[in-house]
Backbone as a ProteinNet text record, in pm:
[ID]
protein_1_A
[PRIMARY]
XXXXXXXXXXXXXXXXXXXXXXXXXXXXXXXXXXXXXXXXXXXXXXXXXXXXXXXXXXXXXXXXXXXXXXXXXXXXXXXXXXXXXXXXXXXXXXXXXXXXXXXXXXXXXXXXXXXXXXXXXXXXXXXXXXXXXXXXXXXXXXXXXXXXXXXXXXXXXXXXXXXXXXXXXXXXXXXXXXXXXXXXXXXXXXXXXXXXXXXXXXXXXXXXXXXXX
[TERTIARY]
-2716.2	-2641.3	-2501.1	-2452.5	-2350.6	-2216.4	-2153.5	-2002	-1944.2	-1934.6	-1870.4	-1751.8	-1626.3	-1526	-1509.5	-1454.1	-1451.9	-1319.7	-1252.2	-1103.2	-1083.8	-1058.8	-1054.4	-996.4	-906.6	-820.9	-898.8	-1019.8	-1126.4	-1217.7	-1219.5	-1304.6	-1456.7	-1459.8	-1563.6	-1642.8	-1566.7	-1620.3	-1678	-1558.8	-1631.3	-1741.3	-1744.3	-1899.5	-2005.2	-1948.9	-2084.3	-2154.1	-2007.9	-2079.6	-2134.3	-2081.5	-2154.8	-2311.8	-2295.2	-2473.3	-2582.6	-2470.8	-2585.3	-2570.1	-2519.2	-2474.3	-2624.5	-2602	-2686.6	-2830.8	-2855.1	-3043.5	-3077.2	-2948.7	-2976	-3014	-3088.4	-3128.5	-3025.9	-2953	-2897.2	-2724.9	-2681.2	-2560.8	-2514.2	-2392.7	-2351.1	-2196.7	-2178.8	-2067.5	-1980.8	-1861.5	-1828.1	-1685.1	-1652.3	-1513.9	-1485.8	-1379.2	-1320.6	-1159.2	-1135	-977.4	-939.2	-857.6	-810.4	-651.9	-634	-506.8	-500	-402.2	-338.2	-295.5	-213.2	-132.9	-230.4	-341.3	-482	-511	-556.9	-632.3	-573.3	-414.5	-364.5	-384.3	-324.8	-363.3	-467.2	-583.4	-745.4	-850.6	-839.1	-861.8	-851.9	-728.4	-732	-782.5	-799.9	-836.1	-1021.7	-1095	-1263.5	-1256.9	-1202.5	-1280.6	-1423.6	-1420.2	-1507.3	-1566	-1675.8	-1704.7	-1727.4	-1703.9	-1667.4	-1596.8	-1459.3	-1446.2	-1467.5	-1475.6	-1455.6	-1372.1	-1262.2	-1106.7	-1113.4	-1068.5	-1024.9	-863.3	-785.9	-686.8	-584.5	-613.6	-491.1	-500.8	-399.2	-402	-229.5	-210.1	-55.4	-40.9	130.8	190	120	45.7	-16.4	-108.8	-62.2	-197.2	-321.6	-415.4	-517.6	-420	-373.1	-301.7	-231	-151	-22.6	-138.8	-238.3	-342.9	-382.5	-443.9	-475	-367.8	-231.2	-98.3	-43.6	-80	-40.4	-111.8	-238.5	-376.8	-406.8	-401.2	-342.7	-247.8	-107.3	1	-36.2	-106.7	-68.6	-226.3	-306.6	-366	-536.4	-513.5	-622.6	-737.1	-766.8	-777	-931.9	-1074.5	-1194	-1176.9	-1364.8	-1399.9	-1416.2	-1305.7	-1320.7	-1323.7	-1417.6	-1459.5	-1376.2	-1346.2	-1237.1	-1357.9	-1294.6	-1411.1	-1289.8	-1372.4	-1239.5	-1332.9	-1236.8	-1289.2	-1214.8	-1280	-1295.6	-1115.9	-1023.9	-895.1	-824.8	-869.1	-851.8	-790.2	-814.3	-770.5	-676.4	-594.6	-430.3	-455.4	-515.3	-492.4	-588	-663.9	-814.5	-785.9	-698.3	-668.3	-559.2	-441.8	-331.8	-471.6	-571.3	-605.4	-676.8	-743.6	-814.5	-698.6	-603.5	-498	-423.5	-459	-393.6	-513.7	-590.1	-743.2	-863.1	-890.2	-1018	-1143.6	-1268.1	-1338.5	-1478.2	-1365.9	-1468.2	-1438.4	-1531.1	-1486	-1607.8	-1603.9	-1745.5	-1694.7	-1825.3	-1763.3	-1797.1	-1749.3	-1781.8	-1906.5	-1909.9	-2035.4	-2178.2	-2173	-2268.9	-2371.5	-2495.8	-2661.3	-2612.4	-2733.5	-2758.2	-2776.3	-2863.5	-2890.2	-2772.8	-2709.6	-2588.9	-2472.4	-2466.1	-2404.7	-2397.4	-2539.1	-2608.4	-2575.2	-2591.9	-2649.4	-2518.7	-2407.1	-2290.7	-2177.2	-2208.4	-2198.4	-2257.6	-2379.7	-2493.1	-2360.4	-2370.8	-2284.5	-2164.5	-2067.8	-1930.4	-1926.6	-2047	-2030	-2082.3	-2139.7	-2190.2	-2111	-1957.8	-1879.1	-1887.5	-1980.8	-1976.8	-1850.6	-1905.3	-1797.3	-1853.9	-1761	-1862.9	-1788.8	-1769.4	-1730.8	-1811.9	-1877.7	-1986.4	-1886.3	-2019.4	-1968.1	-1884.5	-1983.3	-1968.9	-1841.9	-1815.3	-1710.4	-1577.5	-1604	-1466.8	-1452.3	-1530.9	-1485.4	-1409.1	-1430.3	-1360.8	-1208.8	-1197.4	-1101.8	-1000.9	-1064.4	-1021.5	-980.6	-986.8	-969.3	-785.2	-771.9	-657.3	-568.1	-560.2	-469.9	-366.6	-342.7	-231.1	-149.2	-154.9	-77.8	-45.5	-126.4	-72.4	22.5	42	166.4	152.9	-26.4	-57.9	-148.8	-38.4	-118	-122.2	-270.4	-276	-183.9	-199.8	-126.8	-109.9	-234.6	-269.1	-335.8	-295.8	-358.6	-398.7	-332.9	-360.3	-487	-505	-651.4	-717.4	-816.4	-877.8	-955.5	-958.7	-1029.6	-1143.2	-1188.3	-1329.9	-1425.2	-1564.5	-1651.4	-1784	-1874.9	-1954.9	-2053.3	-2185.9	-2272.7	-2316.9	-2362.6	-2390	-2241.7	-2162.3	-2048.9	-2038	-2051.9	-2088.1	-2189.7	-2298.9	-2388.8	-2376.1	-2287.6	-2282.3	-2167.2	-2051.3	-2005.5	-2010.2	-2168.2	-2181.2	-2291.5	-2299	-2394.9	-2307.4	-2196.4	-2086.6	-2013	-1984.7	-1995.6	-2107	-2218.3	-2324.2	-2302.1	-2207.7	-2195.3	-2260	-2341.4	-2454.2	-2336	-2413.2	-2348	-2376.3	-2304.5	-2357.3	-2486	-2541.9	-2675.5	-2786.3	-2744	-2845.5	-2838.7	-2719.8	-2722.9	-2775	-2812.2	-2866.9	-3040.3	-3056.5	-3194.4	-3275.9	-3142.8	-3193.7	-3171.2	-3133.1	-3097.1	-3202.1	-3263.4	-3308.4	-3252.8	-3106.7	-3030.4	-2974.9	-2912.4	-2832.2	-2750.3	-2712.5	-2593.3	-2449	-2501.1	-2327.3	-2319.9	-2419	-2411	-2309.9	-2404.6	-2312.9	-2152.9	-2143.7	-2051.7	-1881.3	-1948.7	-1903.8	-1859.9	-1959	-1956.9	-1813.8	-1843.5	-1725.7	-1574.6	-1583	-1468.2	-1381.4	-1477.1	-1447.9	-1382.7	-1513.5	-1466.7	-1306.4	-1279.8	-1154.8	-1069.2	-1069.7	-990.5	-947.6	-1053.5	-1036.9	-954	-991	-922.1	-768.1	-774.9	-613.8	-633.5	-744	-730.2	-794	-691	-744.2	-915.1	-951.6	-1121	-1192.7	-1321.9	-1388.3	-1386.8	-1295	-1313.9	-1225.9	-1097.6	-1015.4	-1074.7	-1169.8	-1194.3	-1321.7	-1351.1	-1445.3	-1359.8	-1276.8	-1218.8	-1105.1	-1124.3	-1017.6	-1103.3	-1242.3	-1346.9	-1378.8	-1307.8	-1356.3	-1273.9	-1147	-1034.8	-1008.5	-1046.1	-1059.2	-1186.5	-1253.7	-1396	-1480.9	-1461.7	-1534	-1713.1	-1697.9	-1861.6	-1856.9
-325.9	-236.9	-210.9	-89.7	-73.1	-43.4	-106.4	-97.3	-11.1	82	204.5	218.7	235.3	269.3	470	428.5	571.9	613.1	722.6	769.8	885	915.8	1069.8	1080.5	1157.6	1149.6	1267.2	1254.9	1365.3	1279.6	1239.6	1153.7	1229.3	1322.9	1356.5	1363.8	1430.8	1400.4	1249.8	1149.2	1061.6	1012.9	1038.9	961.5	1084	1202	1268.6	1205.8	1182.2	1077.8	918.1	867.2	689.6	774.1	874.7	906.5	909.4	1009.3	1008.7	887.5	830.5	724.7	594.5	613	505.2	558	709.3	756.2	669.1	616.7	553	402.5	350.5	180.9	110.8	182.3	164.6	180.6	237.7	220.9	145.6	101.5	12.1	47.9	69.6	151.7	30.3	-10.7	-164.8	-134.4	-15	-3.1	176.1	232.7	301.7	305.7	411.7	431.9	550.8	576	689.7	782.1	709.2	710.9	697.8	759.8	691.9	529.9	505.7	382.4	290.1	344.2	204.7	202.4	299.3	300	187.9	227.3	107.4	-35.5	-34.9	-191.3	-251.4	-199.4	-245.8	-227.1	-158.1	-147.7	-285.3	-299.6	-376.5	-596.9	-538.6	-672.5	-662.9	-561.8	-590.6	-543.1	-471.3	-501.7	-357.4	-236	-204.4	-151.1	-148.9	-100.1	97.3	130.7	295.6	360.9	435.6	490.9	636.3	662.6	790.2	845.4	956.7	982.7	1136.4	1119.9	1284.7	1308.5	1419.2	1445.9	1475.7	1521.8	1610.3	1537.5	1427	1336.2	1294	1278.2	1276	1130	1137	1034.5	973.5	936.6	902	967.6	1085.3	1170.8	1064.7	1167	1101.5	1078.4	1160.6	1147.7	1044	956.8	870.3	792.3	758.3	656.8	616.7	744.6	650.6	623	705	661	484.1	490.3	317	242.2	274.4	150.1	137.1	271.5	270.5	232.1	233.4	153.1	-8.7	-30.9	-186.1	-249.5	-163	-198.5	-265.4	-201.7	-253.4	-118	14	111.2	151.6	114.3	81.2	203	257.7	385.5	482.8	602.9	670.4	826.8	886.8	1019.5	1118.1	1188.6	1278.3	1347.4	1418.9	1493.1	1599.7	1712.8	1804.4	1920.3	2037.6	2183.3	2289.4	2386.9	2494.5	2567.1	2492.7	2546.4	2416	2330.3	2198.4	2204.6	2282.6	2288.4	2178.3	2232.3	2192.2	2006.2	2017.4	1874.4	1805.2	1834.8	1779.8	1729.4	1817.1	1794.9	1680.4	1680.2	1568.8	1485	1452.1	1361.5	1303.7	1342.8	1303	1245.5	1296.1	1222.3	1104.8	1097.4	992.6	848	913.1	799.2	824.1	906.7	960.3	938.2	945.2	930	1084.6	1146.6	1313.6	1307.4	1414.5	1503.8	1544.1	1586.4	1605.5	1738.4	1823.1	1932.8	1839	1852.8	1783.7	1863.3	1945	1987.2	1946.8	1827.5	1787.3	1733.6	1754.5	1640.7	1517.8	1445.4	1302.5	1281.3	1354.3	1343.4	1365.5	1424.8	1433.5	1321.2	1311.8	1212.8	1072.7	1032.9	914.3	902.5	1001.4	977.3	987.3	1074.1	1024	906.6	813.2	697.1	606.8	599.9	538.2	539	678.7	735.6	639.5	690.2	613.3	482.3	385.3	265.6	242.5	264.5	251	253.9	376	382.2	503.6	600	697.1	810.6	935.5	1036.3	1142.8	1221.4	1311.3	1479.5	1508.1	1642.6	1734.4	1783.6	1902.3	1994.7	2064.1	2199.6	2317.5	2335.1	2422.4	2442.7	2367.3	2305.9	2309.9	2204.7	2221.7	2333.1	2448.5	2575.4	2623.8	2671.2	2692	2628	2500.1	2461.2	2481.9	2477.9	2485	2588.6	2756.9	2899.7	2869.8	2771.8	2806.9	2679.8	2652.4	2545.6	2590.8	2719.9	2774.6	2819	2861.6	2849.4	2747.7	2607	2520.9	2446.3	2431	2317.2	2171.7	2138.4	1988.1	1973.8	1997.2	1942.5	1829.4	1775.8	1662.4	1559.3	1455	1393.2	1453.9	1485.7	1522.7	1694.8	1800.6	1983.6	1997.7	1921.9	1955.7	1993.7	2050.1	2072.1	1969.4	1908.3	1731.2	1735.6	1647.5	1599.1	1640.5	1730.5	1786.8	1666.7	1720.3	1616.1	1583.2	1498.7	1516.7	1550.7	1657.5	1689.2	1585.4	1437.1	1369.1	1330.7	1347.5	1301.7	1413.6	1538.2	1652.8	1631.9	1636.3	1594.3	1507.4	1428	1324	1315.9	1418.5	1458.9	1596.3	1641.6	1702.9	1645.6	1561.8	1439.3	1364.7	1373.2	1301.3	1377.1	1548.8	1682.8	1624.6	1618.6	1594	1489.3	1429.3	1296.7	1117.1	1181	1088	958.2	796.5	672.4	624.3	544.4	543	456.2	395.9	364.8	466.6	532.5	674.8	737.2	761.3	888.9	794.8	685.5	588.3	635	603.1	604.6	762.3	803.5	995.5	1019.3	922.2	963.2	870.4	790.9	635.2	615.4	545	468.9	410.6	231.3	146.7	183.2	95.9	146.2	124.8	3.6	-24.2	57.3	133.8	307.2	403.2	428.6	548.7	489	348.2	339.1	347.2	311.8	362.8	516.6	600.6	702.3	744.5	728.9	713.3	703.3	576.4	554.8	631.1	666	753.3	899.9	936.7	1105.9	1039.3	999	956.3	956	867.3	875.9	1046.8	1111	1212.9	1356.4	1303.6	1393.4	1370.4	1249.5	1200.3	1165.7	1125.4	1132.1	977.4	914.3	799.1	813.8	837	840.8	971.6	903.9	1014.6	1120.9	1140.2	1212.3	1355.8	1279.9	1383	1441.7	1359.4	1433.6	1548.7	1500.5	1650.6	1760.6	1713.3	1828	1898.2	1833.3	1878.5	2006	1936.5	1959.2	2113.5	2124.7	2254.4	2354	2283.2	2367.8	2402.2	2357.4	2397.6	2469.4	2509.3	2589.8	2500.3	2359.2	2279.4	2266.6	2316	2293.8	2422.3
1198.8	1288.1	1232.6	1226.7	1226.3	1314.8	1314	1417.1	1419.9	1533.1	1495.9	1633.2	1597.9	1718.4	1696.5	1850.7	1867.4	1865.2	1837.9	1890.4	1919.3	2069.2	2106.7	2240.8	2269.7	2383	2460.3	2447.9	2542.1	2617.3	2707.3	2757.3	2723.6	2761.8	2768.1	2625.4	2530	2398.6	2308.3	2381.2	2366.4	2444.9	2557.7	2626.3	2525	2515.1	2416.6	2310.7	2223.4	2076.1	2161.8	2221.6	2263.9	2286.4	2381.8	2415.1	2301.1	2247.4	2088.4	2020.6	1958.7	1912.3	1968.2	2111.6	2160.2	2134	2056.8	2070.5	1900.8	1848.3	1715.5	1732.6	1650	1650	1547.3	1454.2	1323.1	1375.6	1492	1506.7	1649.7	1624	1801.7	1792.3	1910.5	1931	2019.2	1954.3	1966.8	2060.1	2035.7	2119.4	2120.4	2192.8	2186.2	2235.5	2185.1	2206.9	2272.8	2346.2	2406	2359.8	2218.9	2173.5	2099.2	2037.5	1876.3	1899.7	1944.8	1987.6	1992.3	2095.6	2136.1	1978.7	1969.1	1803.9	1687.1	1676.3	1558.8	1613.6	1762	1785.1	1836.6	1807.9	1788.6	1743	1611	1529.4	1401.1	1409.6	1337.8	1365.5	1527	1613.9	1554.2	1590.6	1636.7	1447.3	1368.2	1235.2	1236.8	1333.7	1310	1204.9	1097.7	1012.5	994.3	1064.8	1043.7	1193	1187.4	1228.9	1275.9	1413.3	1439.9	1495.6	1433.4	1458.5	1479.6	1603.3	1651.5	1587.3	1568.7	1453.1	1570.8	1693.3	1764.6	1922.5	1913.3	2047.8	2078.6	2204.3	2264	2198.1	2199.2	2137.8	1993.1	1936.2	1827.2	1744.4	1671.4	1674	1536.7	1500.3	1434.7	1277	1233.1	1149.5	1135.1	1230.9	1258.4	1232.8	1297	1293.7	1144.8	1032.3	894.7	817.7	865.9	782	841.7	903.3	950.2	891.3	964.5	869.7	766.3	652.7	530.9	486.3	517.6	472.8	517.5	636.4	633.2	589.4	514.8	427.2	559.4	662.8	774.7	779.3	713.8	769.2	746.1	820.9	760.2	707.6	696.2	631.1	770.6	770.7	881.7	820.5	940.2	934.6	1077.5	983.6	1063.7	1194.6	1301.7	1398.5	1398.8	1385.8	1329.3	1436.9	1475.4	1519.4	1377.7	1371.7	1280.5	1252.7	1358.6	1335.3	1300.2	1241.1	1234.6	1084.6	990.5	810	751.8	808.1	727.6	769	946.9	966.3	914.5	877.5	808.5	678.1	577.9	459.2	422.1	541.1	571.1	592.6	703.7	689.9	586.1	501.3	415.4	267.8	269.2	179.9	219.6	392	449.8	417.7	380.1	301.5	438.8	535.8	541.7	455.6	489.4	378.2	409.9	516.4	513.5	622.7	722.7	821.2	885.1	1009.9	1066.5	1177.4	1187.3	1325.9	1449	1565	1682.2	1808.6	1722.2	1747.4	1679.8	1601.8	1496	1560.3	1512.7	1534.6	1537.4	1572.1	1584.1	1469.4	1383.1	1246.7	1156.1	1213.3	1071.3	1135.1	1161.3	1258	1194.4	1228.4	1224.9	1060.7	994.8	786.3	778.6	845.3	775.6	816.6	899	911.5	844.1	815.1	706.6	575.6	573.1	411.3	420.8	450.4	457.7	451	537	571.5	417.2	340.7	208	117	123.2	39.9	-13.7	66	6.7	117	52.8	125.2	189.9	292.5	379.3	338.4	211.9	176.3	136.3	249.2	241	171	46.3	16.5	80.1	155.5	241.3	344.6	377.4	480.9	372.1	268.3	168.2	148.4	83.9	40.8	112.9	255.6	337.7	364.7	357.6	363.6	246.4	117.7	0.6	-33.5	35.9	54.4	68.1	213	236	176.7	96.2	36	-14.8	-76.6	-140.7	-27.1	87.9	180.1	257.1	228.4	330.1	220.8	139.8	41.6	89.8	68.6	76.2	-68.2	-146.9	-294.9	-259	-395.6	-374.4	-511.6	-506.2	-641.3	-775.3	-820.3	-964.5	-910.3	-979.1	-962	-1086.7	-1211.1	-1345.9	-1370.9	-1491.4	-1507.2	-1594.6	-1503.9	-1522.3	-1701.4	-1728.7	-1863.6	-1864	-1983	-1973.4	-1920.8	-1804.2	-1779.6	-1848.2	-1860.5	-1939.9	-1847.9	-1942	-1804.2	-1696.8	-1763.2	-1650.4	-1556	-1598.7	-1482.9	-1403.2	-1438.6	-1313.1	-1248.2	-1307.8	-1171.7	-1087.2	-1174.7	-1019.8	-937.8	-1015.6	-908.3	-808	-846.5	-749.3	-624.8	-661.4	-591.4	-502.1	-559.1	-469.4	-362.6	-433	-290.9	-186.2	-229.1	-91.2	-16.9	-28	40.7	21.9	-89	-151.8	-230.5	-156.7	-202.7	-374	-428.7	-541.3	-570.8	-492.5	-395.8	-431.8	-409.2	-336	-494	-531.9	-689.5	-800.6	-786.4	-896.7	-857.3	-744.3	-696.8	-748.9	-727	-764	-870.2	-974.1	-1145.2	-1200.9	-1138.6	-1204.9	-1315.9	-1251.3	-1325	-1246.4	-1315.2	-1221.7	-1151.1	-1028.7	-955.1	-1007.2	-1104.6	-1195.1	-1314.9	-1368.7	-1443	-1348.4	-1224.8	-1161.1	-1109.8	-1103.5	-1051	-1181.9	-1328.1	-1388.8	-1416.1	-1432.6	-1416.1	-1310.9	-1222	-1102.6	-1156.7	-1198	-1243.8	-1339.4	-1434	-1532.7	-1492.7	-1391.3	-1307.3	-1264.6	-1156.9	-1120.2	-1223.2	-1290.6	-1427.1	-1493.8	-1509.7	-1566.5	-1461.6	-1327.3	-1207	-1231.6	-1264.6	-1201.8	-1031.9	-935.3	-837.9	-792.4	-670.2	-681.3	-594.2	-551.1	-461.8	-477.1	-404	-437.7	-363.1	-226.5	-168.6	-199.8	-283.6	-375.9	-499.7	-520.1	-650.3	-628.3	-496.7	-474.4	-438.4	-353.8	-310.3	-452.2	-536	-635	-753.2	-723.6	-815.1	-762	-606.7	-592.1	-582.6	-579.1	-591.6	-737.1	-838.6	-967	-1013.6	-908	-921.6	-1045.2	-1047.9	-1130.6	-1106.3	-956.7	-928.8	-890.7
[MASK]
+++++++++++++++++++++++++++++++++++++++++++++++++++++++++++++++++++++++++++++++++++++++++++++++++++++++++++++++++++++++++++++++++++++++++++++++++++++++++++++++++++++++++++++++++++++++++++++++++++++++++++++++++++++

């Protein structure tokens, strides 16, 4: 089972996700928060293994939330719950160490696999979704660390970082290359290296802002 807290100053949105949440055998929904504020100080008490973070909440927004737990080094693997006017804050969050983003209108099924994902170590940067976001970056002035143009890749390190766009763990892109997981996880290292970007969730999104994929 996996531990999953909730954070959303919508009551109602959250009893939506616990409902779905509870049609799964594979997830347990161990706490929620109604706040930024609740969020930093229990969070770091129950230890849950994946968060779920709404971005736009009074006094503490979602943002304030991974810049704390990230600085004090407590901050599990959390997935943003974003709406379609959400951009600019989606992108702050994911530099704040996010590990992807979800619509809150999402399935049980996508839901469910990208909690699976994250809790694995993987990332939740759909194509589709980045492009869009990735359209408006030149007007928002949230570069990320490194814009340079990254170290040529080798074909297998593209595929797998476009394996890593799908959200796919390095678990999963071994299983689908038949090759070890300490191959792809090299591999990994290397892409990073060559981005200039520390995770993988920057280096997709970098990968697409350089029309690399």
């Amino acid at each position: 089972m996996i531990k999953v807290m909730l954070v959303d100053d919508q009551n109602l949105v959250r009893k939506g996700v616990r409902s779905l949440l509870e049609l799964s055998e594979e997830i347990e929904v161990i706490a929620e928060a109604p706040d930024g504020i609740e969020a930093i100080r229990t969070i770091p008490e129950i230890g849950p293994e994946v968060v779920l973070l709404d971005m736009r909440m009074p006094g503490k927004s979602g943002l304030d939330v991974l810049q704390q737990l990230s600085s004090d080094g407590t901050l599990p693997p959390t997935i943003i719950l974003t709406t379609f006017d959400d951009d600019e804050m989606v992108l702050a969050g994911i530099k704040a160490g996010a590990k992807g983003f979800l619509l809150k209108d999402v399935s049980l099924e996508e839901l469910v696999g990208a909690i699976k994902t994250v809790a694995q170590g993987g990332s939740m940067v759909k194509p589709a979704v980045s492009e869009r976001l990735l359209k408006g970056l030149e007007n928002m002035h949230t570069e990320f660390s490194s814009l340079d143009r990254p170290d040529p890749l080798t074909e297998r390190e593209t595929e797998i970082l476009r394996l890593m766009a799908g959200g796919y763990s390095n678990k999963e892109i071994a299983n689908s290359l038949g090759v070890a997981e300490g191959t792809v996880k090299n591999h990994v290292s290397n892409i990073l290296s060559k981005m200039g970007v520390r995770d993988r969730t920057r280096a997709v999104l970098k990968a697409f802002e350089m029309a690399l994929l």
